[in-house]
PDB file with SEQRES, HELIX, SHEET and CRYST1 records, atoms N, CA, C and O in Angstrom:
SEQRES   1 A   59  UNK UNK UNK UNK UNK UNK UNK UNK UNK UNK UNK UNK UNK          
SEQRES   2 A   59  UNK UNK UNK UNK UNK UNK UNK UNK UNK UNK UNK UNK UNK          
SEQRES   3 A   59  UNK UNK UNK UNK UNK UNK UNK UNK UNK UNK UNK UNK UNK          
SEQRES   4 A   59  UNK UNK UNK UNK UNK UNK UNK UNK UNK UNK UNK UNK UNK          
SEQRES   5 A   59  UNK UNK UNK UNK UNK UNK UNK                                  
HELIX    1 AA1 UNK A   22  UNK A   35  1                                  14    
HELIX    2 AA2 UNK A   40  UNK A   52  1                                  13    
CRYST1    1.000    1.000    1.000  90.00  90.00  90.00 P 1           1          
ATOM      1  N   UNK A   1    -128.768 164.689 231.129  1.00  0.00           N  
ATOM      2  CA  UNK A   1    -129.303 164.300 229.835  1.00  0.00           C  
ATOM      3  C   UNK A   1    -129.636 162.813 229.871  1.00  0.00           C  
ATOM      4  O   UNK A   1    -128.713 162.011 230.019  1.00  0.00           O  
ATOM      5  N   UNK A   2    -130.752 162.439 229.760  1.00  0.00           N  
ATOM      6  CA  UNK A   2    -131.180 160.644 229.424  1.00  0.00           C  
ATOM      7  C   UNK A   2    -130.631 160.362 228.250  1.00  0.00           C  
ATOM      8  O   UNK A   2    -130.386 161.080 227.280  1.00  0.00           O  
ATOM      9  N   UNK A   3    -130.468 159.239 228.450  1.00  0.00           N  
ATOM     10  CA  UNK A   3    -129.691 158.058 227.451  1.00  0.00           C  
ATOM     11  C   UNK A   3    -131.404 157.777 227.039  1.00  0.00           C  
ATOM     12  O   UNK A   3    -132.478 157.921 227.623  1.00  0.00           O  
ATOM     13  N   UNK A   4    -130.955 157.300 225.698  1.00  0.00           N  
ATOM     14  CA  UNK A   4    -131.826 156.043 225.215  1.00  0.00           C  
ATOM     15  C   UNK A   4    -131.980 154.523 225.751  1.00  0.00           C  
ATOM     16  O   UNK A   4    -131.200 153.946 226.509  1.00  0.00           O  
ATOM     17  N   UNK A   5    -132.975 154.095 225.273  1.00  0.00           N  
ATOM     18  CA  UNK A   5    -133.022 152.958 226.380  1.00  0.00           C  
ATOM     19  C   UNK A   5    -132.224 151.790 224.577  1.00  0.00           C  
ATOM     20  O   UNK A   5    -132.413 152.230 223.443  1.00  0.00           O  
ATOM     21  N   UNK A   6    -131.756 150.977 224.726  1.00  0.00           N  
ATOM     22  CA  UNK A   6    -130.682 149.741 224.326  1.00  0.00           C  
ATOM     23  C   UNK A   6    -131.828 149.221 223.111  1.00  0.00           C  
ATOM     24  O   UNK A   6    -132.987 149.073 223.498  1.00  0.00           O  
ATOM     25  N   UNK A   7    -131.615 149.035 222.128  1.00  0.00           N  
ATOM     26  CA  UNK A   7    -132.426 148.816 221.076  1.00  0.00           C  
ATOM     27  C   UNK A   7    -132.680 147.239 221.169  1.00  0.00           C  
ATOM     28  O   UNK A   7    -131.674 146.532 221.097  1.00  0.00           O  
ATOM     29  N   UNK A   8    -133.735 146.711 221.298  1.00  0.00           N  
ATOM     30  CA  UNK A   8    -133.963 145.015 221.724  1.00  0.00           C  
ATOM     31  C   UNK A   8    -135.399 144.950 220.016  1.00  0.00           C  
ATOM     32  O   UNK A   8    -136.042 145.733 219.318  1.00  0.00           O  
ATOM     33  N   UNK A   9    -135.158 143.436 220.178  1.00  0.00           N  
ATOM     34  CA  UNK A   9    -135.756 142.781 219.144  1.00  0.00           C  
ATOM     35  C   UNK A   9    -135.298 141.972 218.047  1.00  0.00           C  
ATOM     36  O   UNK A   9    -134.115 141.634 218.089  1.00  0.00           O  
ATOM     37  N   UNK A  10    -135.868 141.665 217.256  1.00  0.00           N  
ATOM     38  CA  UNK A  10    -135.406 140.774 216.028  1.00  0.00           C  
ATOM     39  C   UNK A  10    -135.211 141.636 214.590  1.00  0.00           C  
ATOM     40  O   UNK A  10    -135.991 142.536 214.278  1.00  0.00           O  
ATOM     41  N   UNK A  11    -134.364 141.339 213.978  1.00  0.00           N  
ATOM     42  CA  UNK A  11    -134.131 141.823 212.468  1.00  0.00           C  
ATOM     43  C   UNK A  11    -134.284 140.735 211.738  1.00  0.00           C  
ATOM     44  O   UNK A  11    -133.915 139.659 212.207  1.00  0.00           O  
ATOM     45  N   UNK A  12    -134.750 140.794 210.692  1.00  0.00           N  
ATOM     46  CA  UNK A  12    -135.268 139.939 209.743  1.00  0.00           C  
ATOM     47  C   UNK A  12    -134.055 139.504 208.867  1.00  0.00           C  
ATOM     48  O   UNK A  12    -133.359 140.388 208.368  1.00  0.00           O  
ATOM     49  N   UNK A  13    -133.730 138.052 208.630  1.00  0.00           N  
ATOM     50  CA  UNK A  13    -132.832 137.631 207.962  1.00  0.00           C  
ATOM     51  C   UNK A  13    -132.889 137.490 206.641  1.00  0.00           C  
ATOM     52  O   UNK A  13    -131.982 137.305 205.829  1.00  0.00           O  
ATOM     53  N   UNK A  14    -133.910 137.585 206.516  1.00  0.00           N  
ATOM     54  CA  UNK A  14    -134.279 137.424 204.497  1.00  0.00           C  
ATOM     55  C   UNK A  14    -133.769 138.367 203.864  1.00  0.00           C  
ATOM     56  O   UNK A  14    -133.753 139.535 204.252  1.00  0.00           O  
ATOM     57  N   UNK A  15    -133.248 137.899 202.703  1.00  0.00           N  
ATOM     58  CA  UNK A  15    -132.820 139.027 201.814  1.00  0.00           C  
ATOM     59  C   UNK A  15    -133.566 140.348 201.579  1.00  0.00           C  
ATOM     60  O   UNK A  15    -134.784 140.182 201.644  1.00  0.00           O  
ATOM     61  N   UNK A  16    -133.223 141.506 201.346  1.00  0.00           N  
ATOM     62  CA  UNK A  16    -134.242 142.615 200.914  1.00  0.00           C  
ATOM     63  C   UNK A  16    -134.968 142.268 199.734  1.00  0.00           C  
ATOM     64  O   UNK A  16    -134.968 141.051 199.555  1.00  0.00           O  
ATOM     65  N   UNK A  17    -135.523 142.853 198.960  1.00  0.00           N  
ATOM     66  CA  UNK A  17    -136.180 143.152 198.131  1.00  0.00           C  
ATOM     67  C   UNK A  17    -135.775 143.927 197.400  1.00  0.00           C  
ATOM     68  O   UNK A  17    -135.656 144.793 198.266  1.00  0.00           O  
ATOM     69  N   UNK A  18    -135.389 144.481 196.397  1.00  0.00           N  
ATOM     70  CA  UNK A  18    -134.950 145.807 195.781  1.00  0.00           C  
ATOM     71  C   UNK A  18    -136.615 146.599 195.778  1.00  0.00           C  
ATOM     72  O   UNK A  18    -137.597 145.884 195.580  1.00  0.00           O  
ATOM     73  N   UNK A  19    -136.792 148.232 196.035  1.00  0.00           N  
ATOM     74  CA  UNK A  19    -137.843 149.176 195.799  1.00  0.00           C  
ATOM     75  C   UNK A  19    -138.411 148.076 194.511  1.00  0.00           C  
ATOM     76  O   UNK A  19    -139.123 147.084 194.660  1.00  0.00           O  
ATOM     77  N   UNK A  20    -138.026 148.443 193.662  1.00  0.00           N  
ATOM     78  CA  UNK A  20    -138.040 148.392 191.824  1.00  0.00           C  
ATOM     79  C   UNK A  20    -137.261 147.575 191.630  1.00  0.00           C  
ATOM     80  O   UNK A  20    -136.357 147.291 192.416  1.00  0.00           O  
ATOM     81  N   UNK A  21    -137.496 146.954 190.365  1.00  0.00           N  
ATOM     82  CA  UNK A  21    -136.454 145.709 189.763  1.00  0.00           C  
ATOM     83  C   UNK A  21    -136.304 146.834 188.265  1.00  0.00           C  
ATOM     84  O   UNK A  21    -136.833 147.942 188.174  1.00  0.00           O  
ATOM     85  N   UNK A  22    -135.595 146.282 187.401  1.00  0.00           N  
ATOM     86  CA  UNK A  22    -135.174 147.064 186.764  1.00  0.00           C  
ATOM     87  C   UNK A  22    -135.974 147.542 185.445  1.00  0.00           C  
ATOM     88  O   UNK A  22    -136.069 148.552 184.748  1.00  0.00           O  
ATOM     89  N   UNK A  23    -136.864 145.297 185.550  1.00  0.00           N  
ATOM     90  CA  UNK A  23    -138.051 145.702 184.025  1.00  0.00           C  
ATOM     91  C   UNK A  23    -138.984 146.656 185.144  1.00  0.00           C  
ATOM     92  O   UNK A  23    -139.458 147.628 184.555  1.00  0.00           O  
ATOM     93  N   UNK A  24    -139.227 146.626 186.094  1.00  0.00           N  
ATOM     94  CA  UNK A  24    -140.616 147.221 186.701  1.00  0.00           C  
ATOM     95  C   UNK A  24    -140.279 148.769 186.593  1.00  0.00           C  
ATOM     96  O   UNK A  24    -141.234 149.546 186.628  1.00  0.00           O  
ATOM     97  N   UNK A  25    -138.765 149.365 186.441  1.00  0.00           N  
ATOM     98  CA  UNK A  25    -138.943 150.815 186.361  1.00  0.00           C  
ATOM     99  C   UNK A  25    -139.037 151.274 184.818  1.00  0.00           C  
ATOM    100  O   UNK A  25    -139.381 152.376 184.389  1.00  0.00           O  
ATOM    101  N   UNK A  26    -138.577 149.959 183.995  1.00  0.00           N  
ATOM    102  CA  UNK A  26    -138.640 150.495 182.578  1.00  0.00           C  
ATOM    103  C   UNK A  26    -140.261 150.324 182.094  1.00  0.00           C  
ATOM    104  O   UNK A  26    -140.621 150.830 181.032  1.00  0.00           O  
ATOM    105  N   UNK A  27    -141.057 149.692 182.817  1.00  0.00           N  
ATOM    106  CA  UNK A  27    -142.776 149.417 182.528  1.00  0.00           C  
ATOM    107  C   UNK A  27    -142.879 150.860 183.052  1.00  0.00           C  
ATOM    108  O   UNK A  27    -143.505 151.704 182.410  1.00  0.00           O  
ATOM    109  N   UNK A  28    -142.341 151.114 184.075  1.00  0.00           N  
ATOM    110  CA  UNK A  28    -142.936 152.716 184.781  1.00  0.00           C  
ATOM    111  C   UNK A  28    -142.761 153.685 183.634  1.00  0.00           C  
ATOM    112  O   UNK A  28    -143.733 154.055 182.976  1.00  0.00           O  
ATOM    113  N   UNK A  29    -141.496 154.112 183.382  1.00  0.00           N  
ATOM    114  CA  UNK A  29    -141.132 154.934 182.350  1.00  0.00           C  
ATOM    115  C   UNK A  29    -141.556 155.140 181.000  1.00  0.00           C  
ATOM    116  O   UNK A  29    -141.344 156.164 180.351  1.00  0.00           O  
ATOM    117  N   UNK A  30    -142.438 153.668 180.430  1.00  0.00           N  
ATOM    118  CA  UNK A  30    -143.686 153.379 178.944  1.00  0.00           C  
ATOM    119  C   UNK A  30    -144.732 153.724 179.977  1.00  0.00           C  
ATOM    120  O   UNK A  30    -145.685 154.197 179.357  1.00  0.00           O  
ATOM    121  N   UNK A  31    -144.902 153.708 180.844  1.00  0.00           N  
ATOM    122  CA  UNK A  31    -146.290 153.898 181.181  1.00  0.00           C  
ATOM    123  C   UNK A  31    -146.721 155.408 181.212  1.00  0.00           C  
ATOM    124  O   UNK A  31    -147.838 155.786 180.859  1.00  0.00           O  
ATOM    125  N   UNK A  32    -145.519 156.399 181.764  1.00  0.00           N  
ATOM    126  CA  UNK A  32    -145.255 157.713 182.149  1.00  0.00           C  
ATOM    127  C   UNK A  32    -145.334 158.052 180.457  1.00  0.00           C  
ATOM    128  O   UNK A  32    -145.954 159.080 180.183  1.00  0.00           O  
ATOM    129  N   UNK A  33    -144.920 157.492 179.625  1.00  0.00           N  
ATOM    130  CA  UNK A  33    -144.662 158.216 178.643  1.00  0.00           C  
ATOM    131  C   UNK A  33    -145.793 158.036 177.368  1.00  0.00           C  
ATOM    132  O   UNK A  33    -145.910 158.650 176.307  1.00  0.00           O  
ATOM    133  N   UNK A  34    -146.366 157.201 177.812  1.00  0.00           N  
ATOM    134  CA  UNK A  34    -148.351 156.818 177.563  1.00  0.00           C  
ATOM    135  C   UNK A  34    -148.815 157.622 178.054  1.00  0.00           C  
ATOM    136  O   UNK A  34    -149.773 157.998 177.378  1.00  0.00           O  
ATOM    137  N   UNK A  35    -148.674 158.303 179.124  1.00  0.00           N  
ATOM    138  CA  UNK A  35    -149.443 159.579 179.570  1.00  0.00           C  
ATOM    139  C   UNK A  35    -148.867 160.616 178.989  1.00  0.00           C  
ATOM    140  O   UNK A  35    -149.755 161.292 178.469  1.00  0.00           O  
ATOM    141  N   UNK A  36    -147.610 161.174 178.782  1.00  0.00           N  
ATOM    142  CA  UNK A  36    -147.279 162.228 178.125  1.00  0.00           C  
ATOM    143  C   UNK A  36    -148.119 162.797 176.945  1.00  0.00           C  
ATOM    144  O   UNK A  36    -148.192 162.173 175.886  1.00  0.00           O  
ATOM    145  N   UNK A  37    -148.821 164.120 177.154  1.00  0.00           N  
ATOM    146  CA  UNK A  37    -149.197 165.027 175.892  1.00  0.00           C  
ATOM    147  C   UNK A  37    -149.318 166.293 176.280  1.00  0.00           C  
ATOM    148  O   UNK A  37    -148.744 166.219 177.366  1.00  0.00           O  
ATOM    149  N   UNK A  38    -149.697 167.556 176.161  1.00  0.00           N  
ATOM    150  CA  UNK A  38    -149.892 168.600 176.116  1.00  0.00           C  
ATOM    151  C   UNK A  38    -150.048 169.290 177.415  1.00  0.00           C  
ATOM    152  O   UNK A  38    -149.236 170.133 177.797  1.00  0.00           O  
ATOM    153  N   UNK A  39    -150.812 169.030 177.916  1.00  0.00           N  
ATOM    154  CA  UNK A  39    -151.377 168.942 179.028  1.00  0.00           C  
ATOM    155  C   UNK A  39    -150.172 169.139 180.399  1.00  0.00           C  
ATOM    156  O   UNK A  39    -148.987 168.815 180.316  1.00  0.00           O  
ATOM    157  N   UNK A  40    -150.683 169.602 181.331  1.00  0.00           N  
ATOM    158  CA  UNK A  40    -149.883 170.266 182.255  1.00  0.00           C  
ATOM    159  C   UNK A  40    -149.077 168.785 182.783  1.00  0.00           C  
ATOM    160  O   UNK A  40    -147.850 168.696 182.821  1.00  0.00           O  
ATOM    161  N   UNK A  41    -149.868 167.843 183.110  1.00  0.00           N  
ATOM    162  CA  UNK A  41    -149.667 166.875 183.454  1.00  0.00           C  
ATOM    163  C   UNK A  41    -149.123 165.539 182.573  1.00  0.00           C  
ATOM    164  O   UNK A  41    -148.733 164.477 183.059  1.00  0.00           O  
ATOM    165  N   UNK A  42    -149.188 165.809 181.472  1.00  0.00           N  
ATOM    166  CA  UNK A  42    -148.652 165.430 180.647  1.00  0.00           C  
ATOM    167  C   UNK A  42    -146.841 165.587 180.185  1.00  0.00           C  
ATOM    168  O   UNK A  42    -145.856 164.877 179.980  1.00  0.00           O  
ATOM    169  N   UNK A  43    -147.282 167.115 180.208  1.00  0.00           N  
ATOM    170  CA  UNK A  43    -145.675 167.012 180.588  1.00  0.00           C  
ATOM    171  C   UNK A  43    -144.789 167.092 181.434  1.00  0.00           C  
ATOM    172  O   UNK A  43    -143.586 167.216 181.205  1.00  0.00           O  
ATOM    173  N   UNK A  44    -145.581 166.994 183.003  1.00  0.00           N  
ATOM    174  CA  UNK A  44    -145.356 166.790 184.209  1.00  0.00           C  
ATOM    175  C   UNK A  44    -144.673 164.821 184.118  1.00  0.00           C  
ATOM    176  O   UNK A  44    -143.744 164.373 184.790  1.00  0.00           O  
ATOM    177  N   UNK A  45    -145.204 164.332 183.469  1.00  0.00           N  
ATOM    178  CA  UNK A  45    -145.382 162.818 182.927  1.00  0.00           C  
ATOM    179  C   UNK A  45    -144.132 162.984 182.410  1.00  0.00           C  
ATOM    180  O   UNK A  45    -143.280 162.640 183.228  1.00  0.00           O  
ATOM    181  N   UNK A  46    -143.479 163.550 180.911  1.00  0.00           N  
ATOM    182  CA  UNK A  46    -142.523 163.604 180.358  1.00  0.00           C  
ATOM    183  C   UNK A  46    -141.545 163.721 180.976  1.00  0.00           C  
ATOM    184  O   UNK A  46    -140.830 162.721 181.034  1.00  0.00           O  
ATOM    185  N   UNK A  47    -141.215 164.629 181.497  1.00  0.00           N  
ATOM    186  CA  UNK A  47    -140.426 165.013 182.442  1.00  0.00           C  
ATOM    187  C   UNK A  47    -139.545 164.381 183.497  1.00  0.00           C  
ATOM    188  O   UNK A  47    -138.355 164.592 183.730  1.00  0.00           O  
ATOM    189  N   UNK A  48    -140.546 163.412 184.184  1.00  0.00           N  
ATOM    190  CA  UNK A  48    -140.161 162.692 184.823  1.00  0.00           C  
ATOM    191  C   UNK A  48    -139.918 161.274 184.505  1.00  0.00           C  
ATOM    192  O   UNK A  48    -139.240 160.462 185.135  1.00  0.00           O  
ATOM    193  N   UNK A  49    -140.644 161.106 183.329  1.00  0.00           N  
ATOM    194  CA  UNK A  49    -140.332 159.625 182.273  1.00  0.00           C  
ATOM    195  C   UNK A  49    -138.594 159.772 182.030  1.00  0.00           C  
ATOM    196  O   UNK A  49    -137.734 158.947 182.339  1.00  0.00           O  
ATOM    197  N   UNK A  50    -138.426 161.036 181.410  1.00  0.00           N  
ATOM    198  CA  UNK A  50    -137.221 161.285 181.350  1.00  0.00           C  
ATOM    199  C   UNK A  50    -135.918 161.502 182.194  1.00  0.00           C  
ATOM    200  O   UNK A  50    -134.771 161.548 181.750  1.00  0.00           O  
ATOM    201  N   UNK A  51    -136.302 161.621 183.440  1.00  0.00           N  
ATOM    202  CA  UNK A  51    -135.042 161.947 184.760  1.00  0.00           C  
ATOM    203  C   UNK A  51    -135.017 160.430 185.078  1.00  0.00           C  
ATOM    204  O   UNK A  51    -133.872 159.986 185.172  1.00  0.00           O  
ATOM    205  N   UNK A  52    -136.007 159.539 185.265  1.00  0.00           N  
ATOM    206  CA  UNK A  52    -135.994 157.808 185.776  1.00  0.00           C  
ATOM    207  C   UNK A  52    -135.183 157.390 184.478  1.00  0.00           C  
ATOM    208  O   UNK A  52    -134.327 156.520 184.636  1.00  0.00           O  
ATOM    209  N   UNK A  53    -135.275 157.659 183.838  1.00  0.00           N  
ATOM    210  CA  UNK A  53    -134.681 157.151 182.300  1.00  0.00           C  
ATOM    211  C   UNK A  53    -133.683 156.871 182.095  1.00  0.00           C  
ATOM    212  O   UNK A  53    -133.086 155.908 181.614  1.00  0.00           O  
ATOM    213  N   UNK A  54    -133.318 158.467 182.783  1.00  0.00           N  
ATOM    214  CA  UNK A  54    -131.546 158.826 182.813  1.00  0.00           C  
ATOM    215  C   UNK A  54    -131.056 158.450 184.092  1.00  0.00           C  
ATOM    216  O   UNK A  54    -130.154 159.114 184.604  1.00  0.00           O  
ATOM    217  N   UNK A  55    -131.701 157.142 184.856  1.00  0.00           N  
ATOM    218  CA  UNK A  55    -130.780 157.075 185.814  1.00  0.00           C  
ATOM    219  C   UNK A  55    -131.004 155.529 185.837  1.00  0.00           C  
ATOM    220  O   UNK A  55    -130.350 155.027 186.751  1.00  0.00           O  
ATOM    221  N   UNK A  56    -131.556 154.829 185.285  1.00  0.00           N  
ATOM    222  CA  UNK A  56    -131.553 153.429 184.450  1.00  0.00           C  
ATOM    223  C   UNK A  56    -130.322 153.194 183.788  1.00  0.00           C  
ATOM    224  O   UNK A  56    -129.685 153.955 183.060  1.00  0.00           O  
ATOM    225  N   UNK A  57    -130.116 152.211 184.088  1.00  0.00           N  
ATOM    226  CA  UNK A  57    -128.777 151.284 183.498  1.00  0.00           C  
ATOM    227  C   UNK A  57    -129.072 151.213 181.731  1.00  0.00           C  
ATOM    228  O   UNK A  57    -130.106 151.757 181.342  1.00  0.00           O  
ATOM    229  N   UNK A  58    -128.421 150.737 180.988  1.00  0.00           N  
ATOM    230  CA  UNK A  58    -128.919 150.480 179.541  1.00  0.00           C  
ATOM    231  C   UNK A  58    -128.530 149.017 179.749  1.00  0.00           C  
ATOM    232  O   UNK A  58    -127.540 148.472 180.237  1.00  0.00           O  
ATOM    233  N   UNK A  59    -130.035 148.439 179.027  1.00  0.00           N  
ATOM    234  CA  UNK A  59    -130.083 146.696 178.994  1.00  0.00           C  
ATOM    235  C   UNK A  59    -129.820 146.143 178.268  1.00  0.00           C  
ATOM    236  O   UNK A  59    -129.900 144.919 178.364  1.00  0.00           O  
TER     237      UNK A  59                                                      
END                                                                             
C-alpha cells in the first residue's frame, strides 16, 4: 500500500474571516423575506428565511 507523500507548504497566518457576520445573515433573512409570497418560490424563500432565523443568535 503507498503512503502519501508529507504535506509541504505555507498556511496563512491571518485571522479567518467568519462565512457571514451576523448583520450580513440578518440582511439575508429581510431580503429572503422580501421575496416571500405565494409563489412556489416564494415560499421556498419563507421557509428558509425562517430555518437561518432560528439559528441566529437574538441581538
Amino acid at each position: 500500500m503507498d503512503s502519501f507523500p508529507p504535506v509541504t507548504g505555507d498556511y496563512p497566518t491571518d485571522p479567518r474571516v467568519p462565512l457571514l457576520t451576523l448583520a450580513e445573515a440578518q440582511d439575508a433573512v429581510r431580503l429572503l423575506l422580501h421575496l416571500a409570497d405565494d409563489s412556489v418560490e416564494g415560499q421556498e424563500a419563507r421557509d428558509l428565511a425562517a430555518d437561518i432565523g432560528a439559528r441566529l443568535p437574538s441581538a
